[in-house]
RODO-2510 file (C-alpha; in nm, 4 decimals, decimal comma):
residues 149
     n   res          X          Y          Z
     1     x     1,6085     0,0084     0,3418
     2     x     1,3558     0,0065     0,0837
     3     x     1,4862    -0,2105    -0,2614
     4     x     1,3454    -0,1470    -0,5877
     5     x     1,3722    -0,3808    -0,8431
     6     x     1,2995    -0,3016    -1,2174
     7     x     1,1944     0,0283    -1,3676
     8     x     0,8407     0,0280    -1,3999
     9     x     0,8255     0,2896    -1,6659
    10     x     0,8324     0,7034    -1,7058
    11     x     0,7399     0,9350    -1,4901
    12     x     0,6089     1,1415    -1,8261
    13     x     0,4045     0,8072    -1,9562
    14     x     0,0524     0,8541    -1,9871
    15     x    -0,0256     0,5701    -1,7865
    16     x     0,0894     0,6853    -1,4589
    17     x    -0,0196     1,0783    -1,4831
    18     x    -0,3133     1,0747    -1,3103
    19     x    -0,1562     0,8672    -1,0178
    20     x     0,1605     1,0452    -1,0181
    21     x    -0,0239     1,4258    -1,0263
    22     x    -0,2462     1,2966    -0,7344
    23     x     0,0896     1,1952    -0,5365
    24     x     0,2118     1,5037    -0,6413
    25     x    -0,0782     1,7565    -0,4697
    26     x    -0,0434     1,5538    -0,1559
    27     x     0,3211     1,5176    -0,0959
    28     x     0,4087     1,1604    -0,1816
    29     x     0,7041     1,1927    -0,4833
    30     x     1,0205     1,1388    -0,3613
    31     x     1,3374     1,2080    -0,6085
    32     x     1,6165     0,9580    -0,6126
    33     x     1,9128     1,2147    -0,7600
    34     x     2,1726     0,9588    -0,9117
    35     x     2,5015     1,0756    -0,9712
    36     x     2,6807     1,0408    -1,3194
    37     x     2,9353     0,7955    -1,1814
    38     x     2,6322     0,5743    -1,0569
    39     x     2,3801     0,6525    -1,3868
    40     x     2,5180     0,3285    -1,5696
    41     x     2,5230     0,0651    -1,2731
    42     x     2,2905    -0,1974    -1,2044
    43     x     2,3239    -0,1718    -0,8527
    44     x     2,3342     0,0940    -0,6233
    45     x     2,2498     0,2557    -0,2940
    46     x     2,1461     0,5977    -0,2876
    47     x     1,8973     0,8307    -0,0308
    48     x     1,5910     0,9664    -0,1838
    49     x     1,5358     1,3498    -0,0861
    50     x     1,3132     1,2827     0,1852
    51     x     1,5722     1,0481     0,3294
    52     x     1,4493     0,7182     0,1935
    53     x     1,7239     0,4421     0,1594
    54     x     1,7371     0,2502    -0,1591
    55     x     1,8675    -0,0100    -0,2657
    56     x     1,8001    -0,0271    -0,6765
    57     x     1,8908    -0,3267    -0,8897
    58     x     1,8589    -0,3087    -1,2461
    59     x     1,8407    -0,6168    -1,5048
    60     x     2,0810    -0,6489    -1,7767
    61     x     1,8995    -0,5335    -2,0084
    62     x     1,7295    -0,2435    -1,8355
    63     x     1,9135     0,1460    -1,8953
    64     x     1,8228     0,3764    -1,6087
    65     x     1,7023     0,7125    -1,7705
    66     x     1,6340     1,0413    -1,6272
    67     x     1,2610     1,0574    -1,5007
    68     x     1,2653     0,6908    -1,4678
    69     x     0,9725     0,5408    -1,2317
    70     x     1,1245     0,3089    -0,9851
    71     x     0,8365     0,2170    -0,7152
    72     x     0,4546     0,3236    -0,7253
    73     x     0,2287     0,2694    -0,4105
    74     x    -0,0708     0,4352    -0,3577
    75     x     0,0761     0,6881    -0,1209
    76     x     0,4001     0,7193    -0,2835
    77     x     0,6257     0,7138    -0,5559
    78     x     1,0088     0,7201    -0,6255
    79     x     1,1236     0,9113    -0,9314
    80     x     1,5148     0,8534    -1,0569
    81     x     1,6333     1,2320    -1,1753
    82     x     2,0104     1,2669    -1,3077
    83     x     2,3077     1,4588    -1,1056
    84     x     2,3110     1,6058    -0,8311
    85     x     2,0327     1,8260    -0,6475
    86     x     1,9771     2,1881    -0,7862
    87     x     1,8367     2,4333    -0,4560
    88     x     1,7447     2,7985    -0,4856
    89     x     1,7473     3,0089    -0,1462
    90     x     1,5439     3,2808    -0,0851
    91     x     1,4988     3,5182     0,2111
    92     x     1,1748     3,7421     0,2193
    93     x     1,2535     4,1178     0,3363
    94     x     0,9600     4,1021     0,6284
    95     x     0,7242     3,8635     0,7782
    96     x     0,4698     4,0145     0,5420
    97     x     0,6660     3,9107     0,2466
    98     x     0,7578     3,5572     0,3612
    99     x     0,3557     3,5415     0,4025
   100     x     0,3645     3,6084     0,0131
   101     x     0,5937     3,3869    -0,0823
   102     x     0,5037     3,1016     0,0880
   103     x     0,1457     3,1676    -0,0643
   104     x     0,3300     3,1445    -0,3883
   105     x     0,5392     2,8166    -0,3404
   106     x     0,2426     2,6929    -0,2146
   107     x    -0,0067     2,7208    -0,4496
   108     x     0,3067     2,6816    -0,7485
   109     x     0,3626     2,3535    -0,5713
   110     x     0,7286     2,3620    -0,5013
   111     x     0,8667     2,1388    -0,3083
   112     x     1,0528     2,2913    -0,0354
   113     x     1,2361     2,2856     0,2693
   114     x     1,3123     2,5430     0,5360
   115     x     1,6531     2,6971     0,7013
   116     x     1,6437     2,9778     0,9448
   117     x     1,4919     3,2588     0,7420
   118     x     1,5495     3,1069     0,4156
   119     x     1,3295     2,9081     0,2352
   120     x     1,4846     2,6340     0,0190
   121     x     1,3031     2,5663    -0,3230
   122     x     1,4192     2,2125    -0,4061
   123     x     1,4365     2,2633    -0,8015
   124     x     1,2842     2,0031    -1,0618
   125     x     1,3196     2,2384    -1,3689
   126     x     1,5019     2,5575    -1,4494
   127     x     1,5663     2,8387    -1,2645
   128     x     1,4267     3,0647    -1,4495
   129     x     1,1132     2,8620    -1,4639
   130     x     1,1076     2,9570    -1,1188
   131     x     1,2053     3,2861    -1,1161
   132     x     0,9498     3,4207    -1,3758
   133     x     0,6486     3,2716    -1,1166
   134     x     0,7775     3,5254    -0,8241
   135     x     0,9305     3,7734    -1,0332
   136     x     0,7148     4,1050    -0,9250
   137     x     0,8488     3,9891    -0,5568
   138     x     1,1917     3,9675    -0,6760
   139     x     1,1944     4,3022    -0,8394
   140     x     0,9906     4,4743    -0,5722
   141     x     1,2760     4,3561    -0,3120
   142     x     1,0436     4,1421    -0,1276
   143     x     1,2213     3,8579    -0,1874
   144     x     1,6077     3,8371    -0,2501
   145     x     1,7770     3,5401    -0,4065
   146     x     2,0540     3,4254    -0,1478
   147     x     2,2255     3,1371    -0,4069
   148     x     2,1751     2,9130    -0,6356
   149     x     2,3791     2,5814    -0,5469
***
């Protein structure tokens, strides 16, 4: 169990951009998704969603925000983001398609996860956000949008 103490600023601040866009290229941001029945405690438990136990205590007169920083190392970082996990699943029509799309999450860097056939975009911003990077796929059938959960 990993506890974090404190919020040690913004993920958005200027301060930590460079650091955090580094971390970002190579893997190391982890998102701590904190329900709306936890978002005004001082004390909590949660699993980050690469399946890092927390254990976050707050002082009084601290106020957990969305997109607050809550641990920096050099070869990670833990980012508090409000409700609950947003996932988009797609399924490419042939293995020359999934080639594409993977070539676009890639290089888009999305951060992903895989089941089956499906690839599982782990969403940070809107949909549609999304949607509009792959959209010649989409509308050429290459890729087809299983759900949106």
């Amino acid at each position: 169990m990993l506890r974090l103490h404190g919020i040690i600023g913004r993920a958005d601040d200027r301060a930590y951009a460079r650091q955090l866009h580094a971390l970002e290229h190579r893997g190391g941001i982890e998102l701590l998704f904190v329900p709306p029945a936890d978002a005004g405690r001082k004390r909590f438990r949660l699993t980050t969603d690469r399946g890092t136990d927390c254990a976050v205590s707050l002082d009084r007169d601290e106020e957990l925000v969305d997109g607050a920083l809550l641990y920096l190392e050099p070869d990670r970082a833990i980012i508090a983001r409000f409700g609950e996990e947003q996932v988009w699943r797609l399924r490419a029509r042939d293995p020359a398609c999934a080639l594409k799309l993977g070539w676009h999450a890639g290089n888009l860097h999305w951060r992903v996860r895989f089941e089956d056939d499906h690839l599982i975009v782990l969403l940070d911003a809107p949909l549609d956000t999304y949607r509009a990077r792959i959209q010649p796929l989409l509308d050429a059938g290459e890729v087809v949008e299983r759900d949106h959960v």
